[in-house]
Every structure is written in structure tokens, then in C-alpha cells.
Residue frames relative to the residue before (quaternion, step in Angstrom):
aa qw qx qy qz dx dy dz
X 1.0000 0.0000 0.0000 0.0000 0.00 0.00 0.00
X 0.5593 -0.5726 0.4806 0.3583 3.73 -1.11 1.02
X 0.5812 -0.6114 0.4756 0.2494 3.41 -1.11 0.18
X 0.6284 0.6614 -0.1561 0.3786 3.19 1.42 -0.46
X 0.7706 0.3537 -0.2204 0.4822 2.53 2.17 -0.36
X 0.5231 0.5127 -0.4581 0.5036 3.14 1.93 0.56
X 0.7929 0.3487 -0.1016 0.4892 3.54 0.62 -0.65
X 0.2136 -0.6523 0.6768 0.2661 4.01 -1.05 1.24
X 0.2251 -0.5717 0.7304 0.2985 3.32 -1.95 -0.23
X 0.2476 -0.6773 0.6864 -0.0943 3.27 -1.49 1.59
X 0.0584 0.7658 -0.6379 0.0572 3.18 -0.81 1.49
X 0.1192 -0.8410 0.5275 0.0157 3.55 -0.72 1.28
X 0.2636 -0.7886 0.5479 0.0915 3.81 -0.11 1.38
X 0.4374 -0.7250 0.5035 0.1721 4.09 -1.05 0.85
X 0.6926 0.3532 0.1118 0.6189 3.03 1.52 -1.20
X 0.1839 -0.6970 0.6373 0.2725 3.91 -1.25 0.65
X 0.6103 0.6074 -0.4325 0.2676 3.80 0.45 0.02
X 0.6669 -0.5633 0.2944 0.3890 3.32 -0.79 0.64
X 0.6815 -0.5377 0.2901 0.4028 4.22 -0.67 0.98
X 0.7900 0.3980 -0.1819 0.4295 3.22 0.85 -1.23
X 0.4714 0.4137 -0.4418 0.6414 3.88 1.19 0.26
X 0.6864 0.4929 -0.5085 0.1655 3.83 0.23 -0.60
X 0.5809 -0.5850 0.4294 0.3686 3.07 -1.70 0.42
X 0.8101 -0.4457 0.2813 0.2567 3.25 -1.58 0.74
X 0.6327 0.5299 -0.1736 0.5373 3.56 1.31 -1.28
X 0.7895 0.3919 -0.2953 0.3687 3.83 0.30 -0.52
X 0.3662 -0.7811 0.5007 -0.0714 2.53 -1.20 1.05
X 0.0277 0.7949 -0.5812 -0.1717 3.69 -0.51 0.56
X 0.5545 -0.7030 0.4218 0.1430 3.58 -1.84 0.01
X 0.0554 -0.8399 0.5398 0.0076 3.68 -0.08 0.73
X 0.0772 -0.8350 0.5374 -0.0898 3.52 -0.38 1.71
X 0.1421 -0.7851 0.5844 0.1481 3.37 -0.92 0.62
X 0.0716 -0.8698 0.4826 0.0739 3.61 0.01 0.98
X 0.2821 -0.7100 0.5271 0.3722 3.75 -0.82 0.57
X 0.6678 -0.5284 0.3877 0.3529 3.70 -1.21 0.80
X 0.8012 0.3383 -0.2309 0.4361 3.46 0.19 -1.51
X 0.7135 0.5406 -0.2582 0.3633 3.53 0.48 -1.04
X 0.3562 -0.7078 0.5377 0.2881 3.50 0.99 -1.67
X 0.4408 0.7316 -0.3095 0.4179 3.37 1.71 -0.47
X 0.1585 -0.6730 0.7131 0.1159 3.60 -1.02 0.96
X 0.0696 -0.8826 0.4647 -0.0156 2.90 -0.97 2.04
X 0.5078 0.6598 0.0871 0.5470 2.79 2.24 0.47
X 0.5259 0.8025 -0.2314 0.1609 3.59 0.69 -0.23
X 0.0379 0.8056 -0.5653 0.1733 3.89 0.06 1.07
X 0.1806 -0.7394 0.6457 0.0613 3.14 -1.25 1.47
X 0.0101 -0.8770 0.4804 -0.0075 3.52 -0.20 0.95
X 0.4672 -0.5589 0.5365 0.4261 4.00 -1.07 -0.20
X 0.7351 -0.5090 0.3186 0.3146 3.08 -1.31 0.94
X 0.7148 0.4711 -0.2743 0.4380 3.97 0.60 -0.61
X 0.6382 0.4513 -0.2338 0.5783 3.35 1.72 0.12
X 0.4705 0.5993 -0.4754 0.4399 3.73 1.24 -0.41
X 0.7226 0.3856 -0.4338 0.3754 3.78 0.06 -1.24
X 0.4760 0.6206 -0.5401 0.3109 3.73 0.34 -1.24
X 0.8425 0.5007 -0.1532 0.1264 2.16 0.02 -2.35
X 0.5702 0.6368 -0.1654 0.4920 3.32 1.32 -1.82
X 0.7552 0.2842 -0.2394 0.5400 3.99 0.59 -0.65
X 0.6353 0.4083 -0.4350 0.4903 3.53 0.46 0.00
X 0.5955 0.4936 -0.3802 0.5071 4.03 0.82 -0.34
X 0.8283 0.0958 -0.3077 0.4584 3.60 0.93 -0.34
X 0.4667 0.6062 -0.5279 0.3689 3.28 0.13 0.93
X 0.6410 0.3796 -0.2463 0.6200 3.33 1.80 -0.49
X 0.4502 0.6570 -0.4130 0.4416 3.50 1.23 0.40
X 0.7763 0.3974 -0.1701 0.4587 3.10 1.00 -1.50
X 0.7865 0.3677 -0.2811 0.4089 3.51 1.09 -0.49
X 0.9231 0.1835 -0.2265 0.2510 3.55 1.31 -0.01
X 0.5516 -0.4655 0.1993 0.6628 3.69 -0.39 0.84
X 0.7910 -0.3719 0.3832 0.2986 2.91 -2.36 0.06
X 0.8054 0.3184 -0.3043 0.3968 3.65 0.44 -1.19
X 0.4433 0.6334 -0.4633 0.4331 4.08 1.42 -0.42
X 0.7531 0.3838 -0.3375 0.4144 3.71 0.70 -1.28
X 0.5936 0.4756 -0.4252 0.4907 3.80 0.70 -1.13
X 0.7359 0.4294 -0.3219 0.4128 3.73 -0.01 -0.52
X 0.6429 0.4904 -0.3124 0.4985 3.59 1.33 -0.55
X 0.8408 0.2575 -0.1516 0.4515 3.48 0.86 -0.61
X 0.4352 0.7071 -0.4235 0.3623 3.19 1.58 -0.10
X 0.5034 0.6266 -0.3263 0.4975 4.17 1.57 -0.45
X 0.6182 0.5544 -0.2378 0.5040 3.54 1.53 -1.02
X 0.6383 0.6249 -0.2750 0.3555 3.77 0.66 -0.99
X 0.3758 -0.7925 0.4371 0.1992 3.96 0.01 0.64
X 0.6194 0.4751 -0.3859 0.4917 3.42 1.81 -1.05
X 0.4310 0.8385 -0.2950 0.1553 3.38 0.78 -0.55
């Protein structure tokens, strides 16, 4: 099964202004959540010039790989980890 369909991606922005005006101190929030459970299996607080990257490279590997290839692929990436 795709990963996309065990797990949402949850991007939370600190700020409405565009990354590269933002201020230095804010912070936004990239959640991986599992579908069935609700569980955030996933979670990076990052600076705005790192949310987009980040946020499009998590789904593109959503869409192309199963559930345990991605948690195990990105699970090296995760700080709580």
C-alpha cells in the first residue's frame, strides 16, 4: 500500500508572509500523521526556507512509496527519533 494512504502530511506555517521576508525566530511545523491511529509519526520544526523543500520532498515520497520503505526512509530524518 502507497504511503499516502497510511499517513496525512500536516504543514503548520507561524507566519502569513512569504519564508524569505520571515523573521529569524519563527518557526513552522511539518507533521506526519498516521491515518488510522491519529499518531504523529513524524514531526520537524523547521525555519521557513526549509518548510517548502522539505514539505514537497515528503510528498512525493508519499506518493511513490509503500508505508514501511517511507517511515524507515525518513524516520533517520526525524530529530525525535
Amino acid at each position: 500500500m502507497r504511503a499516502n494512504r497510511s499517513f496525512e502530511l500536516i504543514v503548520s506555517k507561524s507566519g502569513r508572509g512569504p519564508a524569505l521576508l520571515a523573521d529569524r525566530e519563527r518557526r513552522d511545523r511539518v507533521e506526519v500523521v498516521e491515518i488510522a491511529s491519529g499518531e504523529v509519526v513524524l514531526f520537524w520544526d523547521t525555519e521557513p526556507r526549509q518548510t517548502g523543500r522539505l514539505s514537497r520532498a515528503l510528498r512525493a515520497d508519499l506518493s511513490q512509496l509503500g508505508a514501511e520503505e517511507f517511515i524507515e526512509r525518513w524516520r533517520r530524518w526525524d530529530p525525535a527519533a
